[in-house]
C-alpha positions as a Markdown table, in Angstrom:
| # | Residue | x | y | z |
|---|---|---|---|---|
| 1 | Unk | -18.0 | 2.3 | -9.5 |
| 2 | Unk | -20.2 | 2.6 | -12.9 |
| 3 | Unk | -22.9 | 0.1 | -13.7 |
| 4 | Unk | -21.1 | -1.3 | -16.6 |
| 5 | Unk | -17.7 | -1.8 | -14.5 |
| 6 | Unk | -19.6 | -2.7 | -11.5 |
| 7 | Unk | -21.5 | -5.5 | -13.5 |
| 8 | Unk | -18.4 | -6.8 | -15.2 |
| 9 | Unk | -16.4 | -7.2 | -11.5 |
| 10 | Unk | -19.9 | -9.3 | -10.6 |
| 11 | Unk | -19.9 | -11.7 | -13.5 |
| 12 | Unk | -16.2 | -12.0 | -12.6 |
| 13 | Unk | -16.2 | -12.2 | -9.2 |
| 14 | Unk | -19.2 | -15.2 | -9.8 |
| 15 | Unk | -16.9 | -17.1 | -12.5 |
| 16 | Unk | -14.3 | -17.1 | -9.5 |
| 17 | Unk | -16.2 | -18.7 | -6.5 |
| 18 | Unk | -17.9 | -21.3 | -9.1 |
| 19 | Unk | -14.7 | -22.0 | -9.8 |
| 20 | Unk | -13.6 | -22.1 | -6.1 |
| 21 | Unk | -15.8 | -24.8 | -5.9 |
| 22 | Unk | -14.0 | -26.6 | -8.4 |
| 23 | Unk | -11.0 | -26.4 | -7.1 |
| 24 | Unk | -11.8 | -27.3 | -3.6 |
| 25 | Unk | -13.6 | -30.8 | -5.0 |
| 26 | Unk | -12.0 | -33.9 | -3.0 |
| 27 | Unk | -11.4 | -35.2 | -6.3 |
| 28 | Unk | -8.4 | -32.5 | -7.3 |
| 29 | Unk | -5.5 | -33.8 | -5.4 |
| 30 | Unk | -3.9 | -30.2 | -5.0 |
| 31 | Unk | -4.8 | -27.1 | -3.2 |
| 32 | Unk | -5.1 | -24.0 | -5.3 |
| 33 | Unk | -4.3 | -20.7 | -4.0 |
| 34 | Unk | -5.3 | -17.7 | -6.3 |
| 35 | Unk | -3.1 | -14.5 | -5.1 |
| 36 | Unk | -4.7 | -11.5 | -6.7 |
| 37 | Unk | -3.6 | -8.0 | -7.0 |
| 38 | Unk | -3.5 | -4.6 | -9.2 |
| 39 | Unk | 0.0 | -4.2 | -9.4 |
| 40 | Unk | 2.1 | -5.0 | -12.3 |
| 41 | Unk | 4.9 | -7.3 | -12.5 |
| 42 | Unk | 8.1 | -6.3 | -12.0 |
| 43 | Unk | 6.6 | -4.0 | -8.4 |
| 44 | Unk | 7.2 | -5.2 | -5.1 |
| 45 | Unk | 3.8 | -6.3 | -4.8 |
| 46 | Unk | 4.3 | -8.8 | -7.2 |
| 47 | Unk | 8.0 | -10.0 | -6.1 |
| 48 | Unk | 6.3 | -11.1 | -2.6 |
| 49 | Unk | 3.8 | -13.0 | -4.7 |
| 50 | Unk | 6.0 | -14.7 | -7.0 |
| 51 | Unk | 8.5 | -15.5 | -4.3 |
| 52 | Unk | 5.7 | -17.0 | -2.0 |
| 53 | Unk | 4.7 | -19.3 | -5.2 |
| 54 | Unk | 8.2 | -20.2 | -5.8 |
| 55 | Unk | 9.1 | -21.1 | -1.9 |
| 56 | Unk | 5.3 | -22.9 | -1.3 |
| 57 | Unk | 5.8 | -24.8 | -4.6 |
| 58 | Unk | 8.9 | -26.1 | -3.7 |
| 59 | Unk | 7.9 | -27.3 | -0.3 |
| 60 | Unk | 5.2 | -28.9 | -1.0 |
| 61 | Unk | 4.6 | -30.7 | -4.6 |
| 62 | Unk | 0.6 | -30.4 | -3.4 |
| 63 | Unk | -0.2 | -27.0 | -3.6 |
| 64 | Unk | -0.2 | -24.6 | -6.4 |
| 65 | Unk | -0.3 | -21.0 | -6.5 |
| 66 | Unk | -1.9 | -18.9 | -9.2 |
| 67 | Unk | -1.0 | -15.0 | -9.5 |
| 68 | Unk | -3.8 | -12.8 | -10.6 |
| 69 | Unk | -1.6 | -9.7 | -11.3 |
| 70 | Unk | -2.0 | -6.1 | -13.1 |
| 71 | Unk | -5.8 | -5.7 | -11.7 |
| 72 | Unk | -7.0 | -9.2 | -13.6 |
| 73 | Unk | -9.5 | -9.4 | -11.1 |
| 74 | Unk | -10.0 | -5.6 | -10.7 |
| 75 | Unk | -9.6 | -2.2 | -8.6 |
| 76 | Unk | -7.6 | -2.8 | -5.1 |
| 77 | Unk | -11.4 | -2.3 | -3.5 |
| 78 | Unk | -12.5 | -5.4 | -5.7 |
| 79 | Unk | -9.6 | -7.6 | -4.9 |
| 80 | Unk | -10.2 | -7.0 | -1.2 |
| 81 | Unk | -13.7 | -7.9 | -1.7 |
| 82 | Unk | -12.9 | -11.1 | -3.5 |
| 83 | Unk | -10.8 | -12.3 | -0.7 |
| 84 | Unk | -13.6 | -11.9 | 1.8 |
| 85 | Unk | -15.9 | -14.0 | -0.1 |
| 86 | Unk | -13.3 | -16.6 | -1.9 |
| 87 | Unk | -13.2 | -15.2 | -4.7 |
| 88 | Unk | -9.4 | -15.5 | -4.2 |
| 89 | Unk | -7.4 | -17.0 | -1.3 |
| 90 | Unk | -5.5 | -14.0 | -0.8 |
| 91 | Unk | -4.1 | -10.6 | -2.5 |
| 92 | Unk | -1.3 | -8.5 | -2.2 |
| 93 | Unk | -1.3 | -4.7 | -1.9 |
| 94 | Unk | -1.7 | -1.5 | 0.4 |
| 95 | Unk | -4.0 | 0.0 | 3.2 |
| 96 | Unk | -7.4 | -0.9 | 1.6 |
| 97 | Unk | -8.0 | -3.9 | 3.8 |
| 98 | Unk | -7.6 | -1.1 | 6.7 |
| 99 | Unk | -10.1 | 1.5 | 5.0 |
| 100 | Unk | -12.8 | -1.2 | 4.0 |
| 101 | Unk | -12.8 | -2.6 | 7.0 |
| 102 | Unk | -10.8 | -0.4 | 10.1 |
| 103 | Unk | -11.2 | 3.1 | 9.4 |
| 104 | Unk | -10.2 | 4.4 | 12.9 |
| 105 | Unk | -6.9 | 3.0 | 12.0 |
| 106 | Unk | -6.5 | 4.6 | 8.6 |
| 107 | Unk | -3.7 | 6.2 | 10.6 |
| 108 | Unk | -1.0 | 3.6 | 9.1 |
| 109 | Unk | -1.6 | 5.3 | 5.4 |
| 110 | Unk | -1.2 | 8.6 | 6.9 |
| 111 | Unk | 1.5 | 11.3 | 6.1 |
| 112 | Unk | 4.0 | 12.5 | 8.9 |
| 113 | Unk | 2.2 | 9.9 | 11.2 |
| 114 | Unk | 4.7 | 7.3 | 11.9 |
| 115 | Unk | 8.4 | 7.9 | 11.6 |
| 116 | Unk | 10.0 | 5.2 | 9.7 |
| 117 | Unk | 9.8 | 1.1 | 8.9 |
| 118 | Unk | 11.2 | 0.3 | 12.7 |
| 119 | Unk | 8.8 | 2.3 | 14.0 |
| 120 | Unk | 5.8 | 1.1 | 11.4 |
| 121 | Unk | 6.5 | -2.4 | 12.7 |
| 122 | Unk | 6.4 | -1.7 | 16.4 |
| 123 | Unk | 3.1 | -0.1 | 15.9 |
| 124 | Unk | 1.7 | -3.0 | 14.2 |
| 125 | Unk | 2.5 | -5.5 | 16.3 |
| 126 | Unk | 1.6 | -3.5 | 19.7 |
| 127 | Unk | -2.3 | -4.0 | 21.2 |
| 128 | Unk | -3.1 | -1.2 | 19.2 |
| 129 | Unk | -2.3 | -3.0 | 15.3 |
| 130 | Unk | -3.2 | -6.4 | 16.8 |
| 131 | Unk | -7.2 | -4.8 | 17.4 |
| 132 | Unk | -6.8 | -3.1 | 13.7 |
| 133 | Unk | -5.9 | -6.5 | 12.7 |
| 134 | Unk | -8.8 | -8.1 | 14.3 |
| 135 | Unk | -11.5 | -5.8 | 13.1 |
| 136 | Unk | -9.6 | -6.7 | 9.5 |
| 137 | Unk | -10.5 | -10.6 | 10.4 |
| 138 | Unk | -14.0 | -9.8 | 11.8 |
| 139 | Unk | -15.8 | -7.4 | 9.3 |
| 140 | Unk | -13.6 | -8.0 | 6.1 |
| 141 | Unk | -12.4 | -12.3 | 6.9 |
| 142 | Unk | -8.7 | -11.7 | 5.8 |
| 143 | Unk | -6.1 | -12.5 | 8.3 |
| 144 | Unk | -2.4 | -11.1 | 7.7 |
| 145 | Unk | 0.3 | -12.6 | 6.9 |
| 146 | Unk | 2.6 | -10.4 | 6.6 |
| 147 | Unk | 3.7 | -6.9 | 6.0 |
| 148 | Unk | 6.7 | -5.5 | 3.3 |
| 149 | Unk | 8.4 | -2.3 | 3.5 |
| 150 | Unk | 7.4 | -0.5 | -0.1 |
| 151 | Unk | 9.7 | 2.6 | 0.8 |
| 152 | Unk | 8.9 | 6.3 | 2.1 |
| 153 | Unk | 6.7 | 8.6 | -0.2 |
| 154 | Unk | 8.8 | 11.9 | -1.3 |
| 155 | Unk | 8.2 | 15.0 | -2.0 |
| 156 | Unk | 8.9 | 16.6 | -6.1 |
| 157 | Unk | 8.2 | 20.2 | -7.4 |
| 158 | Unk | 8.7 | 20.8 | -11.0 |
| 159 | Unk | 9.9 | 24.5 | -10.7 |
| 160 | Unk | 11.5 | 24.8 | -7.3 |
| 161 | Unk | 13.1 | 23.1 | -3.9 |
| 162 | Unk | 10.8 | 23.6 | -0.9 |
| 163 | Unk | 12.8 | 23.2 | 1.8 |
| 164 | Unk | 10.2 | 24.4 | 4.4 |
| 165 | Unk | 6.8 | 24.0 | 5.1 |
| 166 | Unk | 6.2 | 27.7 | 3.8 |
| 167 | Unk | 7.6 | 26.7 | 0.5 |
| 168 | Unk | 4.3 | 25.0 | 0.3 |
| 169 | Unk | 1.6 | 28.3 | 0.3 |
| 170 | Unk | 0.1 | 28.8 | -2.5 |
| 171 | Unk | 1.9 | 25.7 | -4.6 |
| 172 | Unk | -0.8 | 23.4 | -6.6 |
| 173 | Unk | -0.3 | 19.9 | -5.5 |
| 174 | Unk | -1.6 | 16.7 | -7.1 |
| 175 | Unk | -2.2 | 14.4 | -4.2 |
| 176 | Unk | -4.0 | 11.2 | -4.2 |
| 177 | Unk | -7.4 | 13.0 | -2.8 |
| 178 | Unk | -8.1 | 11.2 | 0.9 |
| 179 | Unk | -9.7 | 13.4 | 3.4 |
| 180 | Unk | -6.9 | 12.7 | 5.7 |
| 181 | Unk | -4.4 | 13.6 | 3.4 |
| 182 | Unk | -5.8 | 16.6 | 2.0 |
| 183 | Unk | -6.4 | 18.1 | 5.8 |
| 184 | Unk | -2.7 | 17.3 | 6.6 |
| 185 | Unk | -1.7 | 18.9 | 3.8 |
| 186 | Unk | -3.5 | 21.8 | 3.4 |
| 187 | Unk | -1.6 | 22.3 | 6.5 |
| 188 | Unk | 1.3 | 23.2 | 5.1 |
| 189 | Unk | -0.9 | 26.0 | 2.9 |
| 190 | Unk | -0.5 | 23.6 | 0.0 |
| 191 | Unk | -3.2 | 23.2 | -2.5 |
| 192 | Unk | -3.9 | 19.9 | -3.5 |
| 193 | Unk | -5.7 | 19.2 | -6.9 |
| 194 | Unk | -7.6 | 16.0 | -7.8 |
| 195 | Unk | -5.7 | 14.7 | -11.0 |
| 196 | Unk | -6.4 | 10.4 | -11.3 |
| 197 | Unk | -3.4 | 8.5 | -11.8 |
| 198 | Unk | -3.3 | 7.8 | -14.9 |
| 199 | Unk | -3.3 | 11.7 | -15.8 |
| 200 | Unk | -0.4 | 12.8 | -13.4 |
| 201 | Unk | 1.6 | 12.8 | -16.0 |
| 202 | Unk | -0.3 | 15.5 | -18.1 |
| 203 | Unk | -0.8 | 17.2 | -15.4 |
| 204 | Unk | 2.5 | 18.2 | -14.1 |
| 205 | Unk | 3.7 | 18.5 | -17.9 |
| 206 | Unk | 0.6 | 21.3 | -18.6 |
| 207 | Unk | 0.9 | 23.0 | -15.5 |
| 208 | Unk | -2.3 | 21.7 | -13.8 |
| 209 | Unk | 0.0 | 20.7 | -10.8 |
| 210 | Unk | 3.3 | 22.1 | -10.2 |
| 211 | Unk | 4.2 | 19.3 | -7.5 |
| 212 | Unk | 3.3 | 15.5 | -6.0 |
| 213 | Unk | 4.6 | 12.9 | -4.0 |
| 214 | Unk | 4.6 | 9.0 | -4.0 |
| 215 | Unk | 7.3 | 6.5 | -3.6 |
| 216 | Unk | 10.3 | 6.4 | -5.9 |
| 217 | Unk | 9.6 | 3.1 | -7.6 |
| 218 | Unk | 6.4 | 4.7 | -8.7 |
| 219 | Unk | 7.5 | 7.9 | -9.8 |
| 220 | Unk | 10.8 | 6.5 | -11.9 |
| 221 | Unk | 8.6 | 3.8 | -13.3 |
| 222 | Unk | 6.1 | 6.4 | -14.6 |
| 223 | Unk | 8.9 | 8.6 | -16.1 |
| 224 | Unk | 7.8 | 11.4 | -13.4 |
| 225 | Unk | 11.3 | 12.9 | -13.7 |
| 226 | Unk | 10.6 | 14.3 | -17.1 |
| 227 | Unk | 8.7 | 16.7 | -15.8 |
| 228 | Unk | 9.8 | 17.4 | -12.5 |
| 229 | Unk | 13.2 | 18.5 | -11.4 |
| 230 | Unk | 13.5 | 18.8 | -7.8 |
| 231 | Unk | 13.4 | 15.7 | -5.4 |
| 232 | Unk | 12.5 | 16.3 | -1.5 |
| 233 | Unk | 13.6 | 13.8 | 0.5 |
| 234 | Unk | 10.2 | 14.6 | 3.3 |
| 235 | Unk | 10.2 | 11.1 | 4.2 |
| 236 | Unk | 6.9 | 11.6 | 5.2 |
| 237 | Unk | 4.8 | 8.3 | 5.0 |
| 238 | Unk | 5.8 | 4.8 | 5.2 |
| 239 | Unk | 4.7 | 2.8 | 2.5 |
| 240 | Unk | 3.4 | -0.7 | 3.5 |
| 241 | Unk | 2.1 | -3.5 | 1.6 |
| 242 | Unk | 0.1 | -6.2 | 3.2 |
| 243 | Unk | -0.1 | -9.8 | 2.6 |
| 244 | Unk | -3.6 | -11.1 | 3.4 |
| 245 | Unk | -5.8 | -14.3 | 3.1 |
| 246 | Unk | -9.1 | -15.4 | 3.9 |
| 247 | Unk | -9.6 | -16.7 | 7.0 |
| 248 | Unk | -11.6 | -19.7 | 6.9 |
| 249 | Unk | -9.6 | -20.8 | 3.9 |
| 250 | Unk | -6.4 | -20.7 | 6.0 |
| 251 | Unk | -8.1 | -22.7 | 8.8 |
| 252 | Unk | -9.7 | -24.9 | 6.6 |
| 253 | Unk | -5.8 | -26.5 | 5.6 |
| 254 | Unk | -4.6 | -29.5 | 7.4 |
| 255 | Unk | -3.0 | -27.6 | 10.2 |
| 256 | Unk | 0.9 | -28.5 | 8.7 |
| 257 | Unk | -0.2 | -26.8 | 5.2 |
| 258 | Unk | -1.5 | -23.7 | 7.4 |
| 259 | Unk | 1.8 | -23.3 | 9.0 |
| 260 | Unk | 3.5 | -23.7 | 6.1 |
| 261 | Unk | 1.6 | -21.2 | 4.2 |
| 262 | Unk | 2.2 | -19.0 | 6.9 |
| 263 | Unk | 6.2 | -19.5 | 6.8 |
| 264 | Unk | 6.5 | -19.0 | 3.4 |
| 265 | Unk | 4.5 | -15.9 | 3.5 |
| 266 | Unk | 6.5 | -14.0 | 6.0 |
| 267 | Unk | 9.3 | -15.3 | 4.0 |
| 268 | Unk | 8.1 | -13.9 | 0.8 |
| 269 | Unk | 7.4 | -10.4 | 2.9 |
| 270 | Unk | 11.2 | -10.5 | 4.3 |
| 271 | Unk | 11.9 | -11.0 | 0.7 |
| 272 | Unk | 10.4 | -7.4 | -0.5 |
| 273 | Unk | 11.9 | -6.1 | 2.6 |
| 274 | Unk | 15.3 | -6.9 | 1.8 |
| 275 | Unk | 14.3 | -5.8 | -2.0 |
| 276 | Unk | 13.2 | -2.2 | -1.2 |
| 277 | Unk | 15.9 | -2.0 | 1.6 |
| 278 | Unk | 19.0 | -2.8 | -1.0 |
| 279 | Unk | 17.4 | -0.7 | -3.9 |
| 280 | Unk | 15.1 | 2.5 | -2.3 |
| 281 | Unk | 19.0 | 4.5 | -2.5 |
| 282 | Unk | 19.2 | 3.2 | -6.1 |
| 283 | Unk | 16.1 | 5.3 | -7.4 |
| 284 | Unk | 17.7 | 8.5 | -5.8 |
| 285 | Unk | 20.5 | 7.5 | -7.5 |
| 286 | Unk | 18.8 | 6.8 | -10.8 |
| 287 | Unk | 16.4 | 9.9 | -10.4 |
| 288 | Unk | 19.5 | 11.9 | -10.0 |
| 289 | Unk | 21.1 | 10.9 | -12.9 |
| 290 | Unk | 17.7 | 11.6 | -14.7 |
| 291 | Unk | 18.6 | 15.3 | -14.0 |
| 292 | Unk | 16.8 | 15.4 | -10.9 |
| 293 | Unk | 17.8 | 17.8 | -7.8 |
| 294 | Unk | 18.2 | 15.9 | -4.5 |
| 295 | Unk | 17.1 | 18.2 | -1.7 |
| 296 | Unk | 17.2 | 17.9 | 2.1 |
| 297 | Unk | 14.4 | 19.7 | 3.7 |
| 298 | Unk | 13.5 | 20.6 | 7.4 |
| 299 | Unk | 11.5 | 17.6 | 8.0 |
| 300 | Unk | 11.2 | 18.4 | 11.8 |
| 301 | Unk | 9.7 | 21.5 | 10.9 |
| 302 | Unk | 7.3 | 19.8 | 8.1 |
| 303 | Unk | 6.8 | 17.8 | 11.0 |
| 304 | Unk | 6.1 | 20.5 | 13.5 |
| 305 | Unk | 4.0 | 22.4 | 10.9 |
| 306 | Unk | 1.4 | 19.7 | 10.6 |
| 307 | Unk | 1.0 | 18.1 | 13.9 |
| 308 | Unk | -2.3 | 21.0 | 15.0 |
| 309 | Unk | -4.3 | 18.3 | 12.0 |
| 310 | Unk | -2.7 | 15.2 | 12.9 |
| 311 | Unk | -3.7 | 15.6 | 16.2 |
| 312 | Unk | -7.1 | 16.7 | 15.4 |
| 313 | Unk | -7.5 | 13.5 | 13.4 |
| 314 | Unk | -7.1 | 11.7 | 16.0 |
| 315 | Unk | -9.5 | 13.5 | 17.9 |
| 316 | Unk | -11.9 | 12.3 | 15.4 |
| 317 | Unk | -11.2 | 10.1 | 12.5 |
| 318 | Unk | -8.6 | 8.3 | 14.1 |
| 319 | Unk | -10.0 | 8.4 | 17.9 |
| 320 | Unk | -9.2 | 5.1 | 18.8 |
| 321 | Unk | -6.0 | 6.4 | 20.1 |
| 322 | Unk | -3.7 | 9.0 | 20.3 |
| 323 | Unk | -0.8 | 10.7 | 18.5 |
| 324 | Unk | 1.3 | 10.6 | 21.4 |
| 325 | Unk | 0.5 | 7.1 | 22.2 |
| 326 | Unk | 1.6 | 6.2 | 19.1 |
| 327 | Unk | 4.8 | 8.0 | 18.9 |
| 328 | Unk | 6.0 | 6.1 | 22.0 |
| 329 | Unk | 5.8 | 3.3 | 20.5 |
């Protein structure tokens, strides 16, 4: 982070826990909760959000939620770090909690790792996710709420279908540039280029990149399509998105506010599960009708063809487990 950016997130970070204090004055005869995130509206993240302040308002007249949305309180990293110290109640939004905070467990944000949402879940809630949720609660004071199914990151190539990991060698591939990622990967013989977010777009129009991935909803909503033409359904990562909130806020309520709080949150996450669910088949739908080419690939094979780096991951990134532990799961 720069010095000017960095010192900007401070003074707002401050202006929030002054007013945190303000808001948690005996005098104010409501309970604020501030909800931040980066995400825009109209995203999943967002939905969960906005249905979480619709079914909490209309439960209980005394509390009122406030949505922070579109990075208002800045970068994913920031708005983790504001829930640890109050400078919001709670966010909504992907892995980072995990990364900050649980890096042996990275391996829920990691390609070909887990198979699908079933099998995302079971993980989560086994011994093993329970400890990754702990060391969340311990080092980084947010305790989940809930987790929402944000789809499976695809596969797209602008000038050919890969249907096999050896259609892979050689091709430049803009992936977002984790160390995990680029080893599992590179696996394939790919060769992923650093390109921020924001210049994707560019990127794959000039030639930069040839391919990417990332979940539909992203890719449609960033016109992706216009300059890619062929749509790999690799399945290979679930998406998740996490509802979190700081702990000592949550056990600061009167205990029949905490369990509501905690109802209506997995209520708002079964929301953007049922969201994604009903629509994921739309995009592909939508993306097709862009001009896009749906292709099937071998995804045992992609599968097969990176399992030598998962594995070594696990033998030391991820080493508080196993591959094979985790796929019995």
């Amino acid at each position: 982070m720069g010095r000017y950016k960095k010192g900007k997130f401070c003074i707002l970070l401050f202006s929030l826990i002054i007013l945190t204090f303000l808001v948690a004055n005996p005098a104010s005869a409501k309970t604020i909760i501030r909800i931040g995130t980066t995400y825009e509206p109209g995203s999943i993240e967002v939905r969960v959000a906005e249905k979480f302040k619709e079914l909490t308002q209309k439960a209980d007249k005394d509390i009122e939620v406030q949505l922070f949305v579109g990075g208002a309180v800045g970068s994913e990293e920031e708005v983790t770090e504001a829930v640890k110290v109050r400078g919001v109640e709670a966010q909504v939004g992907g892995g980072i909690p995990i990364k900050m905070y649980a890096l042996p467990y990275q391996f829920f944000d990691g390609p070909y790792v887990l198979k699908d949402w079933e099998h995302y879940k079971r993980v989560h809630n086994s011994p093993i996710g329970k400890k990754m949720q702990v060391l969340v609660e311990e080092k980084g004071n947010a305790t989940h709420l809930g987790i929402y199914y944000r789809g499976m990151r695809q596969l797209m190539h602008a000038k050919k279908p890969v249907y096999k990991p050896e259609d892979m060698k050689g091709v430049k591939f803009r992936i977002p540039m984790i160390p995990t990622w680029v080893t599992i990967w590179k696996e394939t013989g790919a060769l992923p280029i650093p390109v921020p977010f924001s210049e994707v777009f560019m990127a794959l129009q000039t030639g930069v990149a040839d391919a990417c991935e990332m979940d539909l909803p992203s890719f449609f909503g960033h016109r992706l399509y216009e300059v890619q033409k062929y749509l790999m359904m690799t399945n290979h990562m679930v998406q998740v998105g996490r509802f979190t909130m700081n702990v000592k806020f949550l056990s600061g309520l009167p205990q029949a506010k905490a369990d509501l709080v905690r109802k209506m949150a997995a209520e708002a996450c079964q929301h953007g599960v049922d969201y994604m669910m009903q629509n994921e088949q739309k995009f592909v739908k939508d993306l097709v009708a862009k001009g896009m080419v749906q292709v099937e690939p071998d995804v045992a094979a992609f599968r097969t063809k990176v399992k030598p780096a998962i594995e070594g991951l696990f033998k030391t990134t991820w080493n508080v487990t196993t591959w094979e532990e985790i796929l019995k799961y």
